[in-house]
N, C-alpha and C positions, 0 to 999 in steps of 0.2 A: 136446714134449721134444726139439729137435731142436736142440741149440746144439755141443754136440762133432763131430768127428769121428769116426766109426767107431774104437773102441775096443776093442769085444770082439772076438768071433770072427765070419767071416766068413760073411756070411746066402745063404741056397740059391737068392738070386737075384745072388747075387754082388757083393753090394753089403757096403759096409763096415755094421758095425751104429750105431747111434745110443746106444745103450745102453752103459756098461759094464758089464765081464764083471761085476762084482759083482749090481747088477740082474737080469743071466740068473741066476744060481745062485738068489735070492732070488725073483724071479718071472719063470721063465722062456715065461711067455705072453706076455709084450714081446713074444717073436718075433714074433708071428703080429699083433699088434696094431702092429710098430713099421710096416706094411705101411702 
């Protein structure tokens, strides 16, 4: 799932996310999976 830009909010490795913010609200284990 890696075709945008960093969209949402910004991940605790400082990196932009790949996910939009829509996706974190609805499944916010992306995070740790977008890794």
């Amino acid at each position: 799932m890696v075709g945008g830009r960093g969209r949402g909010p910004p991940r605790s490795d400082g990196q932009a996310d790949l996910y939009p913010s829509r996706a974190y609200r609805r499944m916010p284990s992306l995070r740790t999976r977008a890794a």
